[in-house]
C-alpha positions as CSV (number, residue, x, y, z in Angstrom):
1,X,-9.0,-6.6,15.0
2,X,-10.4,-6.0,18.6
3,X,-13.5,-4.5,19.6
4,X,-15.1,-1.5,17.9
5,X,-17.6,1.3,18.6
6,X,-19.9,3.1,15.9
7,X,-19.0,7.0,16.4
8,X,-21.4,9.3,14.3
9,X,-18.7,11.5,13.4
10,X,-15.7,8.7,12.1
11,X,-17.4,5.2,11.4
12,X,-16.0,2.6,13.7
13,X,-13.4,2.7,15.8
14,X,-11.3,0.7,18.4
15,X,-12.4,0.7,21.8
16,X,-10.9,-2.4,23.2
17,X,-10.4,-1.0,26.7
18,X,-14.1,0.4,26.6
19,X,-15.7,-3.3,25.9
20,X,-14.0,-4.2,29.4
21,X,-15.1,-1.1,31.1
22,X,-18.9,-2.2,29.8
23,X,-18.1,-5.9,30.5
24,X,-16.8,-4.6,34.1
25,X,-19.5,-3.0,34.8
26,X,-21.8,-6.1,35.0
27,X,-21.4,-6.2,38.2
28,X,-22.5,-2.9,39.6
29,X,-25.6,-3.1,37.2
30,X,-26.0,-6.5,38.9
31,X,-25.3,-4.7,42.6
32,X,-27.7,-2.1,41.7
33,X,-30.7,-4.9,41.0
34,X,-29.8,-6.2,44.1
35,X,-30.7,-3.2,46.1
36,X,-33.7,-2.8,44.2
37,X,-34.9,-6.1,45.3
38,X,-33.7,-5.5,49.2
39,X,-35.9,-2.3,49.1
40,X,-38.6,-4.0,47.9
41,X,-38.5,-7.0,50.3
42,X,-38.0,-4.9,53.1
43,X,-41.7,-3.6,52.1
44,X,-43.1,-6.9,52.0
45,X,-45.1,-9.3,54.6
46,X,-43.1,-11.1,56.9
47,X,-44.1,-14.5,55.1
48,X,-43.1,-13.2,51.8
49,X,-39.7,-10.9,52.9
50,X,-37.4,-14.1,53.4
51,X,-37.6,-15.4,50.0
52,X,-37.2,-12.0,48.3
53,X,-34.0,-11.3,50.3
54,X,-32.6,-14.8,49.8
55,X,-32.4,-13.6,46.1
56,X,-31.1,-10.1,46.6
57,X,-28.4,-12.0,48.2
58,X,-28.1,-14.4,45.8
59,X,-27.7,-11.5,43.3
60,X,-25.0,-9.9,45.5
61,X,-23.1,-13.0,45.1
62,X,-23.4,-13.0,41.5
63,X,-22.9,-9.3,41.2
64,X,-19.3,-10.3,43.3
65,X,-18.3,-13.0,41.0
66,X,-19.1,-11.0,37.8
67,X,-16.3,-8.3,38.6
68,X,-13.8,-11.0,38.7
69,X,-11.1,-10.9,36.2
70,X,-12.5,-14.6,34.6
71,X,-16.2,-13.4,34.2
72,X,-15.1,-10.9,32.5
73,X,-12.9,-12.6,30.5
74,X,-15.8,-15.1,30.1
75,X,-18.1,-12.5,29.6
76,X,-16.3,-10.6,26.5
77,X,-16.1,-14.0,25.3
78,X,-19.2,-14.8,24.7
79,X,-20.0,-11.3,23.5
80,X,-17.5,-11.8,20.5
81,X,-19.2,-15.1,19.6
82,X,-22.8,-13.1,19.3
83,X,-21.2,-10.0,18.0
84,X,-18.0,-11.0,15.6
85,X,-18.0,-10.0,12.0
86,X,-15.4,-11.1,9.6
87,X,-12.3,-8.8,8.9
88,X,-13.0,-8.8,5.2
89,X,-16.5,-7.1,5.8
90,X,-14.7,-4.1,7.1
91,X,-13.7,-0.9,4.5
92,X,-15.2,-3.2,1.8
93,X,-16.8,-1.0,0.0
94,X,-14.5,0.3,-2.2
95,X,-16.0,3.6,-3.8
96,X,-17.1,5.2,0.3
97,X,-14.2,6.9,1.5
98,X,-14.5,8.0,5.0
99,X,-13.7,11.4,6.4
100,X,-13.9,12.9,10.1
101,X,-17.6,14.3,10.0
102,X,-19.3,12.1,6.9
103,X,-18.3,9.7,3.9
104,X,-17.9,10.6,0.4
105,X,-19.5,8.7,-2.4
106,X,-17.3,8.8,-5.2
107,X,-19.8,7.2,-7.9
108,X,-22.3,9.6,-7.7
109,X,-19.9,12.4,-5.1
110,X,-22.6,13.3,-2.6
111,X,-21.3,13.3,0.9
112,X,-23.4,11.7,3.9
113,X,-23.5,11.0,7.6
114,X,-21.5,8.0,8.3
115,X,-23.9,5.0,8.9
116,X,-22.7,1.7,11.1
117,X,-23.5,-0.7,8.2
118,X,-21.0,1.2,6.1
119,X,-18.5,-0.7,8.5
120,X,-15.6,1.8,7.7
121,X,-12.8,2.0,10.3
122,X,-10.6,3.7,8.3
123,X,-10.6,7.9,7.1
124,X,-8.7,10.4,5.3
125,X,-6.8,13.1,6.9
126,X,-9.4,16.0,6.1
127,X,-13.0,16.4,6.3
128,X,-14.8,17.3,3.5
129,X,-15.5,21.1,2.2
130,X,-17.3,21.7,-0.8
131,X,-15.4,25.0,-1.0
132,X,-11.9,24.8,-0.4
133,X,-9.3,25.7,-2.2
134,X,-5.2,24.7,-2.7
135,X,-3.4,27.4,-4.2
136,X,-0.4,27.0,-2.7
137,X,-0.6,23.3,-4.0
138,X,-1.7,24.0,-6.9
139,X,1.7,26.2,-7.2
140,X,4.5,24.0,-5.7
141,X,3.0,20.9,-7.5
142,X,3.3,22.9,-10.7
143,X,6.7,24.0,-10.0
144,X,7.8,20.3,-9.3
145,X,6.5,18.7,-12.3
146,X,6.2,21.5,-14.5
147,X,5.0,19.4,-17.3
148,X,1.0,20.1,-17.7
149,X,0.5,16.0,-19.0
150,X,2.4,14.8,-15.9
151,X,1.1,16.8,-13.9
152,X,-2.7,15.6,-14.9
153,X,-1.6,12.2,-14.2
154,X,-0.2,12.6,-11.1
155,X,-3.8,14.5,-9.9
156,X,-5.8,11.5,-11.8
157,X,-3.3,9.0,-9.5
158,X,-4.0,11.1,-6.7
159,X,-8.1,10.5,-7.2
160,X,-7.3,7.3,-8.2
161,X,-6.0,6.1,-4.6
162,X,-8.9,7.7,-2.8
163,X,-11.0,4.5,-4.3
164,X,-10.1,0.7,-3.4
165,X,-10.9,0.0,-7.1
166,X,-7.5,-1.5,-8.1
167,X,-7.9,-2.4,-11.6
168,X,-4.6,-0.9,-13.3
169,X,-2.1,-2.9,-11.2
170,X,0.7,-0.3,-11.3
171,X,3.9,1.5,-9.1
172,X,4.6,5.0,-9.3
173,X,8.7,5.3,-9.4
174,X,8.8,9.2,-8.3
175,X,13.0,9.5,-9.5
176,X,15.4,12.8,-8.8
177,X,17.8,14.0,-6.8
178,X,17.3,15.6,-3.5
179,X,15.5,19.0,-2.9
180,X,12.9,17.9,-5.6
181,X,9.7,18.0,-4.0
182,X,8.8,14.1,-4.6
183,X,9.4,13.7,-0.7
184,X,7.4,16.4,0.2
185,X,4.3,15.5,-2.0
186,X,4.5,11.7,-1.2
187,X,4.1,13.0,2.3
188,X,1.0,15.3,1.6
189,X,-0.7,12.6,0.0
190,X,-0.1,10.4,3.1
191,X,-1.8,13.2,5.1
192,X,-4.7,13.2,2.7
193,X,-5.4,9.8,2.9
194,X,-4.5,9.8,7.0
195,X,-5.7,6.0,8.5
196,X,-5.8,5.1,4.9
197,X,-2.3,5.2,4.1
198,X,0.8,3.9,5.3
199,X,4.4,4.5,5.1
200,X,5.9,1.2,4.6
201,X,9.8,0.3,5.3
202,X,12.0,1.4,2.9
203,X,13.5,-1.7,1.8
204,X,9.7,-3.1,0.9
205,X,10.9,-3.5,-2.2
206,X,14.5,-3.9,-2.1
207,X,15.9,-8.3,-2.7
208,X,17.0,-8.5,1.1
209,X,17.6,-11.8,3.0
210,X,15.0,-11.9,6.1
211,X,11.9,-9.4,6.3
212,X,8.9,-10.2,8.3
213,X,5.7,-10.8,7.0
214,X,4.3,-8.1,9.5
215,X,5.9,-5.7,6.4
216,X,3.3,-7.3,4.6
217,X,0.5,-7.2,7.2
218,X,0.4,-3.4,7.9
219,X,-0.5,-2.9,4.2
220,X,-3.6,-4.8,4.4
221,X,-6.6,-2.2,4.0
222,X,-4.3,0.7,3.2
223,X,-5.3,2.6,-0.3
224,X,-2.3,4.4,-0.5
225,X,1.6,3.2,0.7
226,X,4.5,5.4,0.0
227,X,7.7,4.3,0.7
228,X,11.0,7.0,0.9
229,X,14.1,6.9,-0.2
230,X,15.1,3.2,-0.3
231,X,18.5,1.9,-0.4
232,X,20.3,1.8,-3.9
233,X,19.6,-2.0,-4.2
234,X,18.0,-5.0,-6.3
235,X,14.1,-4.4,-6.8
236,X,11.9,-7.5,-5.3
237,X,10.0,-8.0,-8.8
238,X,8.0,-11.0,-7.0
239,X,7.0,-8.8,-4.2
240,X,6.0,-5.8,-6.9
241,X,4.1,-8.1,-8.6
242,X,2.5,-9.2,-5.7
243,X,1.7,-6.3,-3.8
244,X,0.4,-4.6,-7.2
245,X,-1.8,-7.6,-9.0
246,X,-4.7,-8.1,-7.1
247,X,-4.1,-11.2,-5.9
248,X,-3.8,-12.8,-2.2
249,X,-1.0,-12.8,-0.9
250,X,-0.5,-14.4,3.0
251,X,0.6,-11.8,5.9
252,X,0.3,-12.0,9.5
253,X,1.5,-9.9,12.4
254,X,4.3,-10.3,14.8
255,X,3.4,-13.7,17.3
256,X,0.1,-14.1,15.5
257,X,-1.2,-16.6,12.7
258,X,-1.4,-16.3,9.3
259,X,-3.8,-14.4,7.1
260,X,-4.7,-13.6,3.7
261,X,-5.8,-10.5,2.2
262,X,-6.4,-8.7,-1.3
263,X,-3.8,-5.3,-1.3
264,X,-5.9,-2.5,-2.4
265,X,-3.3,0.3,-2.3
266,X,-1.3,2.0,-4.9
267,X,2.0,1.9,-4.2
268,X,4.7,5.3,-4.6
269,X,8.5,5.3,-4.5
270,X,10.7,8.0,-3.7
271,X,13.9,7.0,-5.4
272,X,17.4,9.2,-5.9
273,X,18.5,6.2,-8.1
274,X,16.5,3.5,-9.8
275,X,16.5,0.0,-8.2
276,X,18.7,-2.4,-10.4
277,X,16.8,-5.5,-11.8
278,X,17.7,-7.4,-14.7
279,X,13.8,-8.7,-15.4
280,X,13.4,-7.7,-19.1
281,X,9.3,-9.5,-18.6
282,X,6.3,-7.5,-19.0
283,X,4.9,-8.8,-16.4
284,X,7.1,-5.8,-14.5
285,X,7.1,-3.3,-16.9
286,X,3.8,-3.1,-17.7
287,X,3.0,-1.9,-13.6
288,X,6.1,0.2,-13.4
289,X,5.4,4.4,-14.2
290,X,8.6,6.3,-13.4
291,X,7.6,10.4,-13.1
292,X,11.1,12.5,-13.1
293,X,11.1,15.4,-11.0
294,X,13.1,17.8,-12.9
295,X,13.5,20.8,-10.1
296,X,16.3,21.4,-8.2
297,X,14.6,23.5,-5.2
298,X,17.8,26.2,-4.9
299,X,19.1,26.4,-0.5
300,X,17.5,30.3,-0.9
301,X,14.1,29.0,-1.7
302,X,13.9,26.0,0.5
303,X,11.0,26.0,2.8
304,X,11.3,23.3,5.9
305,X,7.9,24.5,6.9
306,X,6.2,23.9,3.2
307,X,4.9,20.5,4.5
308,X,3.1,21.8,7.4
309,X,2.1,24.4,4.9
310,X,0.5,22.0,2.6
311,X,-1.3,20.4,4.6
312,X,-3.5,23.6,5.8
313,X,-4.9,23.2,2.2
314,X,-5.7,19.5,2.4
315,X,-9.5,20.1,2.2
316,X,-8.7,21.9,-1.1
317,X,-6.4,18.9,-1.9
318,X,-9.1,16.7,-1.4
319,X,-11.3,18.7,-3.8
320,X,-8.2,18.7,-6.4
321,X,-8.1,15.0,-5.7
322,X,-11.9,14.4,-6.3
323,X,-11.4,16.7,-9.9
324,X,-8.7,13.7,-10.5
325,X,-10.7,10.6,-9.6
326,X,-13.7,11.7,-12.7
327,X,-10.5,13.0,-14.9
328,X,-9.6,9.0,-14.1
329,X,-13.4,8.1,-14.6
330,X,-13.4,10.0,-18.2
331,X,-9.3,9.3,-19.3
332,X,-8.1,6.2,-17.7
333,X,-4.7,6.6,-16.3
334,X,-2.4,5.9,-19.5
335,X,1.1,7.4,-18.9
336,X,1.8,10.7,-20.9
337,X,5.0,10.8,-23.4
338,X,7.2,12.0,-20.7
339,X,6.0,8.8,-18.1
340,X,6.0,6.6,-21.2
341,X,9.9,7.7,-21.7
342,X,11.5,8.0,-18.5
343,X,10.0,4.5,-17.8
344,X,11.7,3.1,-21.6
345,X,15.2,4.5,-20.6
346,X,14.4,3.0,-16.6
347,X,14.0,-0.7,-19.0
348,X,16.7,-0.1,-21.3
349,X,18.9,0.8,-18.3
350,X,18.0,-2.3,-16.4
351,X,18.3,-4.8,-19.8
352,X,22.2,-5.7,-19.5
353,X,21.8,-7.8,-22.4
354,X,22.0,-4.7,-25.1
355,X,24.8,-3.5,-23.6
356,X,26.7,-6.8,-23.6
357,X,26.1,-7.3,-27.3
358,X,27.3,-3.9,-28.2
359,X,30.6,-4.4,-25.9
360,X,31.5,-8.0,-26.2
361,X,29.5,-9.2,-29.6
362,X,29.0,-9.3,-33.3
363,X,25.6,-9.3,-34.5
364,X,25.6,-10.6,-38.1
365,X,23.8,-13.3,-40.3
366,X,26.9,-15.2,-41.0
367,X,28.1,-15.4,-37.5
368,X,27.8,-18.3,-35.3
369,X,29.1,-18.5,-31.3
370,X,28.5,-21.5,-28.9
371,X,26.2,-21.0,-26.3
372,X,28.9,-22.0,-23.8
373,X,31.1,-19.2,-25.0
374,X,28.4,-16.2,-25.0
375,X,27.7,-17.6,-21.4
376,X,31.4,-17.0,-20.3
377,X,31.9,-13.8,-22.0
378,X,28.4,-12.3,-20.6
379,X,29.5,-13.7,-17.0
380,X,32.7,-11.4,-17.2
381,X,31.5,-8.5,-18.7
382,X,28.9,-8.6,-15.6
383,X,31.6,-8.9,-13.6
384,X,33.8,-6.1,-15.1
385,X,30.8,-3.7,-15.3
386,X,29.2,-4.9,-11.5
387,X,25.7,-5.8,-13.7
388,X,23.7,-8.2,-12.2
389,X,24.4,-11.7,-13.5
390,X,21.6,-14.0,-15.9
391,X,21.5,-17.0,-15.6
392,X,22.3,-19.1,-18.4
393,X,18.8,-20.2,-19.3
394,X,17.5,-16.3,-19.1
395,X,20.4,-15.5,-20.9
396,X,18.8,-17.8,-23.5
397,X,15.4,-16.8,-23.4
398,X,16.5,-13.2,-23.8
399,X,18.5,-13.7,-27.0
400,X,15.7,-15.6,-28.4
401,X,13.6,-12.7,-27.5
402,X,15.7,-10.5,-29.5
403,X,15.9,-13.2,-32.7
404,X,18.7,-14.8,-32.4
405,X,18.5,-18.4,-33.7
406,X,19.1,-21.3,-31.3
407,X,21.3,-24.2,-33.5
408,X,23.5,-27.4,-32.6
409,X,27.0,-27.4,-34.1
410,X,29.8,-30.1,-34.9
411,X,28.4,-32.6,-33.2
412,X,25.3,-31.2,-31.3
413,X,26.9,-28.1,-29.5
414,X,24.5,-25.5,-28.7
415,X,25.1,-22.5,-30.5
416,X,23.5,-19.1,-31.6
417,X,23.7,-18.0,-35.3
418,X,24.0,-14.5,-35.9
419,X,25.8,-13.7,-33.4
420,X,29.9,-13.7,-33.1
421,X,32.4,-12.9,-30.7
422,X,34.6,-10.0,-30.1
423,X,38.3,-11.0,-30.1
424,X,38.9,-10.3,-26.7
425,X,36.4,-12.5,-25.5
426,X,37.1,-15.9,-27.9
C-alpha cells in the first residue's frame, strides 16, 4: 500500500516519494543541531568548549551517515513498524463515501470535513453541492431507457454503488446494439465514482485459459467495476459468483504475494450479445439483472462530445444518485417486469436442454429412452446447432429437474420414462 499522508481536502493519499524526502531530511535536521551546538561551544570556557565540540562533531558524523541511502532505508523501516496499519482498516467504513473537499454520510446524508480516522483513500469524481442539478442527464438517461420502472432501478443501482454495503449479490447485464447509450452511461458512472471505480478487462468474465490474478487484485476496494464490450464468449459463472457473493476470494499483484479480500463492488456489463453459458443453477440467475437498451441513437443525433457533456453535471448526478440510494433504503432493489423478463428470455436462451427436447424428443408418459441414447442424440444436436455441450451427469440432473423419471431397464440399463426419441435420432 505504501506510505500515506492525511490531506484535509481528500482523506489520505500516497506520498511514497514524500516519506523519503522527510526520512532524507534527517540529516540536515541533524546538521542543523550540530551547528547549534558549535555556536554554543564556541561561547563556552576554555575547560568546557572541548567536550561540547567533540559532540557537534560527533553529530556531524551522524548527520553524514543519516543521508546515506541505508539509513534511510533503515530509517523508513523502522517508521513502518511504529506507523503500519492493516490494509483492511482502510475505506472500511462502508456508508462514508469520500469526495474532493468533505465525506458524505449516507445513513443520516450530512456532509463533513474529512477526518484522518476516517482512513479513506479513495473518492468520487465530484465534490459535493447541495444544489446541483442534471438535466441533461436526466434527459439522455430518459431517452435510453425510456421505461419509467427501469429507469428507477437503474438510479436506485446507481445510489446503491455509492455504499460498500453489498448485500444483494447481483450483475447488471446492460444488453443492445451499438449507438445505445449503455457505453456512454457505464462511463458516467465511472466518473462519478472516480478512485472508487474501475474499469476491469473485458474478458473478466469471459471462460479464457490463463488470466492473472492481478485482474482480480485491481478490484479490491472498488465500489463500482464496469466492464465494456466483452468478447462474444462463454461467461466465467465461478468467477461471477465469486466476484458478486461476498465472499474472499485470493488476489495478488504482478511479482507480489498473495492476498485476500472481500469485493465490495457492483459489477456492470456492456454487452452487444449475451455471454453463452449453459448453467441452468440459481446460484447464477438469481445475481444476473439484464436491462435492454432499446434506442438506436440515429448518425444525425449522435453527439461524440455527450460524455464530456455529462460529466459537467456530475455534481447533479451525484445528487440524482443520493435520491437513488433512500429510493434503495425505502424499495430494495427488486427488478421491474421489464428486468424480470429480458433476464427470463437471457435463461431460456442459455438452457439448451428445452430446445433439444423440442428438436430431437418425445415427451410423453408412455415413452421410455436409455440414458445412453439421450446422451448421444443431445451430443449431436450440440454439435449441429454449436451449443455448448452438458455433460452427461448435468444432462441428468437437468432432466430430473424438469420431472423426468430416472428407471433401469432389461436388465439394469439406465433409462428415462417419459421421454422418447425422434426417429432421426434412434
Amino acid at each position: 500500500m505504501g506510505w500515506h499522508v492525511f490531506d484535509a481536502a481528500r482523506g489520505w493519499r500516497s506520498d511514497t516519494a514524500g516519506a523519503v524526502l522527510h526520512a532524507s531530511a534527517l540529516g540536515a535536521e541533524i546538521m542543523a543541531e550540530s551547528a547549534t551546538v558549535l555556536d554554543y561551544a564556541s561561547r563556552l570556557p576554555m575547560e568546557m568548549r572541548e567536550k561540547a565540540e567533540a559532540k557537534a562533531v560527533a553529530l556531524i558524523k551522524h548527520a553524514r551517515t543519516s543521508e546515506s541511502a541505508k539509513s534511510i532505508r533503515a530509517a523508513l523501516g523502522l517508521a513502518e513498524g511504529l506507523l503500519a496499519i492493516e490494509p483492511d482498516a482502510l475505506d472500511a467504513r462502508p456508508d462514508l463515501l469520500g469526495l474532493p473537499g468533505g465525506v458524505l454520510d449516507l445513513c443520516d446524508g450530512t456532509h463533513r470535513a474529512h477526518r484522518p480516522d476516517d482512513y479513506i483513500t479513495r473518492i468520487a469524481g465530484c465534490a459535493f453541492d447541495s444544489d446541483a442539478a442534471c438535466p441533461r442527464w436526466e434527459a439522455f438517461i430518459a431517452e435510453v431507457l425510456p421505461d419509467d420502472s427501469v429507469r428507477r432501478f437503474v438510479q436506485k443501482a446507481m445510489g446503491y454503488s455509492l455504499s460498500a454495503r453489498r448485500g444483494e449479490h447481483i450483475v447488471l447485464m446492460f444488453l443492445g446494439t451499438g449507438c445505445n447509450g449503455k457505453s456512454v452511461l457505464l462511463s458516467v458512472w465511472a466518473s462519478l465514482l472516480g478512485e472508487l471505480a474501475v474499469a476491469a478487462p473485458p474478458d473478466l468474465l469471459t471462460a479464457k485459459q490463463g488470466g492473472h490474478p492481478a485482474e482480480l487484485a485491481m478490484l479490491r476496494g472498488a465500489r463500482f467495476v464496469h466492464l465494456s464490450e466483452p468478447q462474444d464468449g462463454r461467461l466465467a459463472v465461478e468467477r461471477l459468483k465469486a466476484l458478486s457473493g461476498g465472499d474472499r476470494i485470493a488476489a495478488r499483484h504482478m511479482n507480489r504475494d498473495f492476498f485476500e479480500f472481500s469485493p465490495v463492488c457492483l459489477l456492470a456489463v456492456a454487452l452487444n450479445h449475451r455471454l453463452r453459458t449453459n448453467d441452468a443453477g440459481m446460484a447464477l440467475w438469481r445475481r444476473i439483472r439484464e436491462i435492454d437498451f432499446p434506442t438506436t441513437i440515429p448518425p444525425e443525433r449522435r453527439d461524440p462530445h455527450l460524455p464530456e457533456r455529462l460529466r459537467e453535471e456530475l455534481p447533479g448526478i451525484l445528487r440524482w444518485a443520493i435520491k437513488g440510494w433512500r429510493l434503495y433504503q425505502a424499495e430494495g432493489l427488486e427488478p421491474p417486469e421489464a428486468v424480470r423478463a429480458a433476464t427470463d428470455a437471457y435463461r431460456e436462451q442459455s438452457d439448451p436442454l428445452g430446445a433439444f427436447l423440442d428438436d430431437r424428443c418425445i415427451v410423453h408418459a408412455h415413452c421410455t429412452a436409455t440414458a445412453a441414447d439421450i446422451y448421444r442424440a443431445f451430443k449431436r444436436w450440440a454439435s449441429d446447432t454449436g451449443e455448448l455441450e452438458l455433460s452427461q451427469r448435468v444432462l441428468g440432473e437437468r432432466l430430473a429437474a424438469r420431472g423426468f423419471e430416472s428407471t433401469r431397464i432389461h436388465g439394469g440399463i439406465r433409462a428415462w420414462r417419459g421421454l422418447g426419441m425422434k426417429v432421426d435420432d434412434e
